[in-house]
PDB file of N, CA, C and O in Angstrom:
ATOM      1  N   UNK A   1      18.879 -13.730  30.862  1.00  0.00           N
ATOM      2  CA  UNK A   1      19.953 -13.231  30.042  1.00  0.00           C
ATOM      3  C   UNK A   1      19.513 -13.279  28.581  1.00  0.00           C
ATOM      4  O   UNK A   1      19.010 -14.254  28.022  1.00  0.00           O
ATOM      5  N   UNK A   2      19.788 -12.023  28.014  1.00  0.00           N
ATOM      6  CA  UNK A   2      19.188 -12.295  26.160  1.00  0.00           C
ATOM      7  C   UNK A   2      20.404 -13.039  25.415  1.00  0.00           C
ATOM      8  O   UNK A   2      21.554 -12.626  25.563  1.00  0.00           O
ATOM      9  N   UNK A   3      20.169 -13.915  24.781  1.00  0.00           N
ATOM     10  CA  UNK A   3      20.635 -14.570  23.844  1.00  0.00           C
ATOM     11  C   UNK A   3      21.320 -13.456  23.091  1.00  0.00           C
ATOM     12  O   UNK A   3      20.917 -12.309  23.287  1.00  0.00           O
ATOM     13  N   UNK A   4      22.661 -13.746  21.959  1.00  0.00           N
ATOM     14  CA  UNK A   4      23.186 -13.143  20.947  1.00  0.00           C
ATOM     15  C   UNK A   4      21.982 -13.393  19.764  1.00  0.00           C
ATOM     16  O   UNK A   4      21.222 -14.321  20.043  1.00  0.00           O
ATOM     17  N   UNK A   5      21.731 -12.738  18.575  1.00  0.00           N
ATOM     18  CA  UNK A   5      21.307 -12.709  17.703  1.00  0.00           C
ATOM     19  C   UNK A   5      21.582 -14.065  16.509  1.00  0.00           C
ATOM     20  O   UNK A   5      22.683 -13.750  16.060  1.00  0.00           O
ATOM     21  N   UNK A   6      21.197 -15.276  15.835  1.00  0.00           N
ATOM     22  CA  UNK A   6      20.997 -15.916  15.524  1.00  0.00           C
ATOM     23  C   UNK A   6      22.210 -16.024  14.457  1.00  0.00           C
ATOM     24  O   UNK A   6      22.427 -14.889  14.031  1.00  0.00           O
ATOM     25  N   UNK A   7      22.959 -16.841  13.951  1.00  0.00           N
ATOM     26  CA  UNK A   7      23.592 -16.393  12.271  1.00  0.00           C
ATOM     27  C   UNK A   7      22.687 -17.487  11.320  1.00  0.00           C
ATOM     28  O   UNK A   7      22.043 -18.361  11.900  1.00  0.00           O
ATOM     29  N   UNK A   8      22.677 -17.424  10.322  1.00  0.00           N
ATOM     30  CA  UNK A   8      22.066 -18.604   9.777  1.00  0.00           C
ATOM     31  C   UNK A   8      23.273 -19.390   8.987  1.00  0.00           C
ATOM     32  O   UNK A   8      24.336 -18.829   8.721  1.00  0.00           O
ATOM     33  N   UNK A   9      22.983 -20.765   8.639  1.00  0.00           N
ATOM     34  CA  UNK A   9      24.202 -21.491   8.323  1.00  0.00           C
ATOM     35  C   UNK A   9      25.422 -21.793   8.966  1.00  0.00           C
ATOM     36  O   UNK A   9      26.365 -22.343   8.396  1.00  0.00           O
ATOM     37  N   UNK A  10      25.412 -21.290  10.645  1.00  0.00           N
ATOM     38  CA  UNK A  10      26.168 -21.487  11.653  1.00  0.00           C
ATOM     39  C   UNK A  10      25.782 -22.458  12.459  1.00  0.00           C
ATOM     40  O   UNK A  10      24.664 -22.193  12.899  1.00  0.00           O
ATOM     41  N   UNK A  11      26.211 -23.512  12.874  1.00  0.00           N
ATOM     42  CA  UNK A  11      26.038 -24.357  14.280  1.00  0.00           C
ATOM     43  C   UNK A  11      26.259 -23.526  15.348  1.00  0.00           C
ATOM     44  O   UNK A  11      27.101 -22.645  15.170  1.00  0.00           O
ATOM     45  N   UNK A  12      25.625 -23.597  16.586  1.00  0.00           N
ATOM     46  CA  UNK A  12      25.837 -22.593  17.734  1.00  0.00           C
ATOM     47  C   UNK A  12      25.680 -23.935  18.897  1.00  0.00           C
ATOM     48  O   UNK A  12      25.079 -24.976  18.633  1.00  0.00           O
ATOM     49  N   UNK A  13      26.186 -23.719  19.877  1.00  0.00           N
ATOM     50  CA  UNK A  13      25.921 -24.369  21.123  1.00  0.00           C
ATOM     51  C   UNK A  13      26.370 -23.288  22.211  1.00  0.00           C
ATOM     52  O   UNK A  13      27.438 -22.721  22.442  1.00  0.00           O
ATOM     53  N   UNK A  14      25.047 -23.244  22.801  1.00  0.00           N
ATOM     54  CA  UNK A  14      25.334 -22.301  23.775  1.00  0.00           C
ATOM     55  C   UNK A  14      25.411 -22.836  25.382  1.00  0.00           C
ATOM     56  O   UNK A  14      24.940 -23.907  25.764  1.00  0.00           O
ATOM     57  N   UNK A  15      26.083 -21.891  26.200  1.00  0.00           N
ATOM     58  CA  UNK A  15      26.657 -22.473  27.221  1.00  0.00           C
ATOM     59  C   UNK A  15      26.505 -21.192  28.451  1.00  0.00           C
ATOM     60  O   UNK A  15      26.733 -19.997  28.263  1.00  0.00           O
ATOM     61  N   UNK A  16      26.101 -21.776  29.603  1.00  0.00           N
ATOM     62  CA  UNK A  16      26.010 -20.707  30.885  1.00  0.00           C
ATOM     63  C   UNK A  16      27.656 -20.494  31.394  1.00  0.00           C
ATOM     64  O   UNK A  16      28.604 -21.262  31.555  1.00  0.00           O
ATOM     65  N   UNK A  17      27.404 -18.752  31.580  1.00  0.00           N
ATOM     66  CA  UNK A  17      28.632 -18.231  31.837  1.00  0.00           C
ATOM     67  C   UNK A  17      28.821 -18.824  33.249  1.00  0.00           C
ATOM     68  O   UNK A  17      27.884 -18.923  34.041  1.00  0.00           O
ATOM     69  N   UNK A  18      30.190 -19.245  33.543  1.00  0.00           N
ATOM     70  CA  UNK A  18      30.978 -19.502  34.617  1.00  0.00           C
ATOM     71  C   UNK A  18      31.951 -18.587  35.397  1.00  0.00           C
ATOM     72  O   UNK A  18      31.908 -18.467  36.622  1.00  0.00           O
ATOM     73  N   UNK A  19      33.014 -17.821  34.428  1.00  0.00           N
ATOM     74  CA  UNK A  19      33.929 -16.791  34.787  1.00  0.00           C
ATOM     75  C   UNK A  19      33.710 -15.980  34.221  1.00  0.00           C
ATOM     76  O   UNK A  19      33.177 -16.038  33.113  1.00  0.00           O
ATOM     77  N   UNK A  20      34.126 -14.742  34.926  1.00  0.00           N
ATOM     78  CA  UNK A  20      33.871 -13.591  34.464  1.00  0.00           C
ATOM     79  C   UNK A  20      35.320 -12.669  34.232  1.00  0.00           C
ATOM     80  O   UNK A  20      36.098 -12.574  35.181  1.00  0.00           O
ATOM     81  N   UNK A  21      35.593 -12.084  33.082  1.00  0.00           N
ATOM     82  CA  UNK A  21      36.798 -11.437  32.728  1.00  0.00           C
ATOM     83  C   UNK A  21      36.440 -10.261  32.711  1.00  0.00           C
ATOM     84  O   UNK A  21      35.254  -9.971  32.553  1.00  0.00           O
ATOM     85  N   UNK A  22      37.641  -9.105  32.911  1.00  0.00           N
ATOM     86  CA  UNK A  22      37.645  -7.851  32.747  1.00  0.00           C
ATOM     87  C   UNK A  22      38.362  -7.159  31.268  1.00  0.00           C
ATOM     88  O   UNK A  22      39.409  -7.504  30.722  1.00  0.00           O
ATOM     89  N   UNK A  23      37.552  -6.251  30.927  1.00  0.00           N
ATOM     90  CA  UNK A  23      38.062  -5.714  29.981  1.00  0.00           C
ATOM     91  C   UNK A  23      38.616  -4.148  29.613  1.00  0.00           C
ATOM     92  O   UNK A  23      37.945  -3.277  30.167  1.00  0.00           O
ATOM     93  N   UNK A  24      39.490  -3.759  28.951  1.00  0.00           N
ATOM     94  CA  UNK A  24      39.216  -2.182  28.738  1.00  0.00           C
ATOM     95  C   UNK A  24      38.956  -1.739  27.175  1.00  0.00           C
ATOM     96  O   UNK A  24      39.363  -2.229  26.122  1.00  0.00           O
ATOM     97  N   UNK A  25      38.169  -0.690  27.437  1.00  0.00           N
ATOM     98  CA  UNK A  25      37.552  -0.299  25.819  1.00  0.00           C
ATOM     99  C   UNK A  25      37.629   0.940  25.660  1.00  0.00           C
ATOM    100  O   UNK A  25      37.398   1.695  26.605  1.00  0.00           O
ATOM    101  N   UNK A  26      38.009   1.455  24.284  1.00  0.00           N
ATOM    102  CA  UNK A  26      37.389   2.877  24.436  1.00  0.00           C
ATOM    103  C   UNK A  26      36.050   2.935  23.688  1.00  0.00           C
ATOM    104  O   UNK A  26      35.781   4.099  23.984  1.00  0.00           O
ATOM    105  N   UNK A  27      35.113   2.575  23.010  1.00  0.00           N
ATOM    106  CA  UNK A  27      33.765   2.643  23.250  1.00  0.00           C
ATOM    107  C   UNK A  27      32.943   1.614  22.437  1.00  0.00           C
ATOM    108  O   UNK A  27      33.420   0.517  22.146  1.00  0.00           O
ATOM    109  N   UNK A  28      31.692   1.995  22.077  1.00  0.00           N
ATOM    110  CA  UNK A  28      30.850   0.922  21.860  1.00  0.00           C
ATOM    111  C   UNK A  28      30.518   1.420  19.974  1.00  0.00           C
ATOM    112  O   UNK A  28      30.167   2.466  19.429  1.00  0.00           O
ATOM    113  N   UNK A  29      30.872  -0.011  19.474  1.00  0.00           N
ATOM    114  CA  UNK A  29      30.695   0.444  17.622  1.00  0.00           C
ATOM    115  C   UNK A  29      29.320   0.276  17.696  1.00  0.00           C
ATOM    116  O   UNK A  29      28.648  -0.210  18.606  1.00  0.00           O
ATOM    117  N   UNK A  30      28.920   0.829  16.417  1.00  0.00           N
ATOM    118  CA  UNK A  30      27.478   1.191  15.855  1.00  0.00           C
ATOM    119  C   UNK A  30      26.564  -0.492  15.950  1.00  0.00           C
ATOM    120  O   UNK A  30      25.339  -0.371  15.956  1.00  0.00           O
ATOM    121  N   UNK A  31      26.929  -1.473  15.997  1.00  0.00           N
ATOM    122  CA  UNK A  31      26.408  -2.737  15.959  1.00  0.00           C
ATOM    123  C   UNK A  31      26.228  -3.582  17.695  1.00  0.00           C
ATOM    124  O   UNK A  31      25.631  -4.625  17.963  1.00  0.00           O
ATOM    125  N   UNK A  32      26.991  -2.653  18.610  1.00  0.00           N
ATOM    126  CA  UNK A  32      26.826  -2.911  19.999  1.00  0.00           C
ATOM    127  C   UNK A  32      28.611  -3.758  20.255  1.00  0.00           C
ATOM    128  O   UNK A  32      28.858  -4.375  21.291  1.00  0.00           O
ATOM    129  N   UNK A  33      29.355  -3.645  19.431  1.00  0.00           N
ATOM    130  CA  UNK A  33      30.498  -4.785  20.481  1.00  0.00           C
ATOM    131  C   UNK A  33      31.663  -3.547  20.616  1.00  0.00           C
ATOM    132  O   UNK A  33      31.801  -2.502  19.981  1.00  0.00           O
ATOM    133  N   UNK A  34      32.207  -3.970  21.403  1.00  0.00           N
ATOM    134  CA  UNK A  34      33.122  -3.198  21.805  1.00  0.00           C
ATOM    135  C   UNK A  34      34.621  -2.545  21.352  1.00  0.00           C
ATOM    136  O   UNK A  34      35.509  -3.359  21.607  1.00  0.00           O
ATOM    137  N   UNK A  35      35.247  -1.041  20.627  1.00  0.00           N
ATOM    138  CA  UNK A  35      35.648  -1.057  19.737  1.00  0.00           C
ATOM    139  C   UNK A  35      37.519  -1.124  21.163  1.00  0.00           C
ATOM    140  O   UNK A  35      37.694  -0.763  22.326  1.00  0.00           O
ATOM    141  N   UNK A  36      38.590  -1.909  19.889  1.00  0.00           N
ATOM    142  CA  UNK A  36      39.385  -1.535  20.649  1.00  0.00           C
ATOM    143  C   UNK A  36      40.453  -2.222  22.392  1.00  0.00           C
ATOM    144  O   UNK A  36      41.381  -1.926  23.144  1.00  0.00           O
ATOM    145  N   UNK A  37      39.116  -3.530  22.062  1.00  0.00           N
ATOM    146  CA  UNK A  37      39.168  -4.149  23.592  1.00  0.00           C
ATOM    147  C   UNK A  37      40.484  -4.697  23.741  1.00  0.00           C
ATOM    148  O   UNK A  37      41.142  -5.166  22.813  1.00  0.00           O
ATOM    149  N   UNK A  38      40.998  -4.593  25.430  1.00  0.00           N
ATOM    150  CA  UNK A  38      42.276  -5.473  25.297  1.00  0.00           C
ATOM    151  C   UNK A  38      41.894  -6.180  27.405  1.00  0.00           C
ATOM    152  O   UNK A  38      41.378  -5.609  28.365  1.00  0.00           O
ATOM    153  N   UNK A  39      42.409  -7.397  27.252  1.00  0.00           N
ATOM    154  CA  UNK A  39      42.089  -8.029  28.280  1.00  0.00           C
ATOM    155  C   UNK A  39      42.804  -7.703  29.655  1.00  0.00           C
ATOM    156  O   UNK A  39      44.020  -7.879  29.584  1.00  0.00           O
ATOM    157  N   UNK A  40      42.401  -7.321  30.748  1.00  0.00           N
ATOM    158  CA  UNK A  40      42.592  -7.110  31.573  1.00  0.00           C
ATOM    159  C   UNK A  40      42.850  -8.023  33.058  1.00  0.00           C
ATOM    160  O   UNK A  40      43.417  -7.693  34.099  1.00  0.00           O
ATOM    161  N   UNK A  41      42.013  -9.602  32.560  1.00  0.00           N
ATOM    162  CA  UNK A  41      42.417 -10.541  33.507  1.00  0.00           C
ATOM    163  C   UNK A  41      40.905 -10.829  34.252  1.00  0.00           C
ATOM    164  O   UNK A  41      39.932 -10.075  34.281  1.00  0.00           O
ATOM    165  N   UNK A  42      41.043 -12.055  34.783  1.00  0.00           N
ATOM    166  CA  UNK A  42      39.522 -12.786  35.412  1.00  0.00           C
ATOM    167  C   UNK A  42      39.679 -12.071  36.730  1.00  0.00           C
ATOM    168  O   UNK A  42      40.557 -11.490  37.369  1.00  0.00           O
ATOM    169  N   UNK A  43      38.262 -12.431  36.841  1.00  0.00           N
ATOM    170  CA  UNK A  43      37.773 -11.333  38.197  1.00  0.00           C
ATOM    171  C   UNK A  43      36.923 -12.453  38.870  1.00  0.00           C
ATOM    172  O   UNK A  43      35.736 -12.738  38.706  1.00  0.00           O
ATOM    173  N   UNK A  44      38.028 -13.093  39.805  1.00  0.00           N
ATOM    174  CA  UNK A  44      36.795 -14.131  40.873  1.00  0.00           C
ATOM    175  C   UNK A  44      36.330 -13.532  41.681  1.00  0.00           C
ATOM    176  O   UNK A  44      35.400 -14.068  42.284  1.00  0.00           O
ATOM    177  N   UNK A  45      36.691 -12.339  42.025  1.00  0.00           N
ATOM    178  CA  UNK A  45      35.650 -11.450  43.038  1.00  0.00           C
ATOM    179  C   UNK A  45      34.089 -11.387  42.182  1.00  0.00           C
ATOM    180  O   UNK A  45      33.120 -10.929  42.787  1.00  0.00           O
ATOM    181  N   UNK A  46      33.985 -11.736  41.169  1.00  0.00           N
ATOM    182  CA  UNK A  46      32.741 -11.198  40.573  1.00  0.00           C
ATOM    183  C   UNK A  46      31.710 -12.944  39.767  1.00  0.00           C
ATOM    184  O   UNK A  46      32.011 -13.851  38.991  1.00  0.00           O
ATOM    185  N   UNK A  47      30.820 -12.657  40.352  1.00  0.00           N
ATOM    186  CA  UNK A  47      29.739 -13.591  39.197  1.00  0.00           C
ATOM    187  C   UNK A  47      29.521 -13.357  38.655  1.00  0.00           C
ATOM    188  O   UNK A  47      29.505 -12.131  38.536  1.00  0.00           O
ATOM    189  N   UNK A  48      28.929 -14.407  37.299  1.00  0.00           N
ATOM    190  CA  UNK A  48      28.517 -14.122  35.997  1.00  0.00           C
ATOM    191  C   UNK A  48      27.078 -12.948  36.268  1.00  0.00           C
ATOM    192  O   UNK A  48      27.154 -11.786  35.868  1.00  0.00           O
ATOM    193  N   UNK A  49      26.165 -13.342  36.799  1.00  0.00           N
ATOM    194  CA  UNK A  49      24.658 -12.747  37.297  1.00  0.00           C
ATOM    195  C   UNK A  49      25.323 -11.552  37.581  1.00  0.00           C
ATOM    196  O   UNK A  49      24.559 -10.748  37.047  1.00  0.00           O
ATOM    197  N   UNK A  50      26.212 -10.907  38.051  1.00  0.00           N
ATOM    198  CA  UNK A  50      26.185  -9.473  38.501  1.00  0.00           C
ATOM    199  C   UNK A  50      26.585  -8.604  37.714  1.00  0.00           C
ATOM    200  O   UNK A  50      26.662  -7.457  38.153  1.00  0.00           O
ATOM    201  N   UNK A  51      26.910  -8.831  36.517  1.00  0.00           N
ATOM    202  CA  UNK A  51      27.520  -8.621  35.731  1.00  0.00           C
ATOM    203  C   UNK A  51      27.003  -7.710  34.566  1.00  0.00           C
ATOM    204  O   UNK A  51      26.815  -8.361  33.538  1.00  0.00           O
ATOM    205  N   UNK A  52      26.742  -6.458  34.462  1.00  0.00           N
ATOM    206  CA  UNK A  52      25.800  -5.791  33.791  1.00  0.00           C
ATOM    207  C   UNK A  52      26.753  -4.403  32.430  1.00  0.00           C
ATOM    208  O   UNK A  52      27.788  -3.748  32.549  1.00  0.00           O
ATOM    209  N   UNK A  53      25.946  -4.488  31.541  1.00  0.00           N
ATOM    210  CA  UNK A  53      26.837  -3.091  30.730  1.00  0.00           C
ATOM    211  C   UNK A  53      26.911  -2.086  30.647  1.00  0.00           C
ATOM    212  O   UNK A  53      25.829  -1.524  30.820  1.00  0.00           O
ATOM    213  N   UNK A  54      28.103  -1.155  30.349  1.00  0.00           N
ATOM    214  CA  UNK A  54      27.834  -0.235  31.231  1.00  0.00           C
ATOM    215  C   UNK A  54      27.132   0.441  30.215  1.00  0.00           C
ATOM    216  O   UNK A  54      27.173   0.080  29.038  1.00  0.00           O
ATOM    217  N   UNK A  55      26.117   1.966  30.857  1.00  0.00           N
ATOM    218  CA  UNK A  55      25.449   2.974  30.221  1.00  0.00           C
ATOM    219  C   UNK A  55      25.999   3.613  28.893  1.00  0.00           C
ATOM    220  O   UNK A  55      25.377   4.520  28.341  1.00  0.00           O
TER     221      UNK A  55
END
C-alpha cells in the first residue's frame, strides 16, 4: 500500500486499515482527493486489501 505524502512540521502515526467505508463522489480534484464526498456507511462485506480506486 503507498503511503500518503509526508507534511513537514506534522506528527503522523500511521495505522493498518481495519474497516472499510463506502463513499459517493462526483469526481476526483486536481491534487487526487475526492471532490464533494458524502458517506454512505461501512461495508463488512469488503476488506481493507480489496479495496482499489476507481479509474
Amino acid at each position: 500500500m503507498a503511503r500518503p505524502p509526508a507534511r513537514r512540521g506534522v506528527a503522523v502515526h500511521w495505522v493498518e486499515p481495519r474497516l472499510v467505508g463506502e463513499i459517493e463522489y462526483r469526481s476526483f480534484s486536481a491534487g487526487g482527493g475526492f471532490r464533494h464526498p458524502s458517506w454512505r456507511g461501512l461495508r463488512p462485506d469488503r476488506e481493507p486489501g480489496e479495496v482499489r480506486r476507481p479509474a
